[in-house]
C-alpha positions in Angstrom: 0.0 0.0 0.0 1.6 3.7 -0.8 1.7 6.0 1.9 -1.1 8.4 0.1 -3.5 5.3 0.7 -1.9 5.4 4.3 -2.8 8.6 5.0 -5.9 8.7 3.4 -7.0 5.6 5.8 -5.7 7.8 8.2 -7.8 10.3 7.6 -10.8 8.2 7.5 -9.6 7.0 11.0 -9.0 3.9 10.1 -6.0 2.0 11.3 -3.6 1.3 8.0 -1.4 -1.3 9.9 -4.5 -3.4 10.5 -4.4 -7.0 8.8 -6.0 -7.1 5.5 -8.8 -8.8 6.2 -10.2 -6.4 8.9 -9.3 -3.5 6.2 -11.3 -5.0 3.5 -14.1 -5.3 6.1 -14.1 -1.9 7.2 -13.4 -0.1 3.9 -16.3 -2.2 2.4 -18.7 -0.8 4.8 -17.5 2.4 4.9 -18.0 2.4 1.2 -21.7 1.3 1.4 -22.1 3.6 4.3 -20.8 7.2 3.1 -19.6 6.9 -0.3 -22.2 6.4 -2.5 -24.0 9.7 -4.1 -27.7 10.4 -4.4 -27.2 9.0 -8.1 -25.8 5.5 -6.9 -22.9 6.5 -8.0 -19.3 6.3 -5.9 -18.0 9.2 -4.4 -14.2 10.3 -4.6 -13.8 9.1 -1.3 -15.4 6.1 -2.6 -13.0 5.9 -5.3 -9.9 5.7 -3.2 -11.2 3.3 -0.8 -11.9 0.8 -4.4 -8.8 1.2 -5.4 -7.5 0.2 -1.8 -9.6 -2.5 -2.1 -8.3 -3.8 -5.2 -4.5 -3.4 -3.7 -5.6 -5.5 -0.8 -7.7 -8.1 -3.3 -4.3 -8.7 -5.6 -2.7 -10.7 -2.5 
């Protein structure tokens, strides 16, 4: 993970040194939670937290 997806999990509160399965957890619900527009579409936030997502699903 680069330290811009470090510190934007920071930023989120959300621990970055936690394993990956508790980060895919958390970012998945934090996704359905407050990233998804009035459109159904993802925000930007929502955005970053995919591509984390896909950084932690290459594994």
């Amino acid at each position: 993970m680069t330290d811009e997806q470090k510190n934007f999990l920071l930023e989120l509160g959300i621990n970055a040194s936690l394993d990956e399965v508790s980060l895919i957890e958390i970012l998945q619900e934090y996704v359905q939670m407050h990233c998804i527009n009035e459109n159904d579409m993802l925000t930007e936030k929502g955005e970053k937290c995919v591509d984390i997502l896909t950084f932690l699903g290459r594994d």
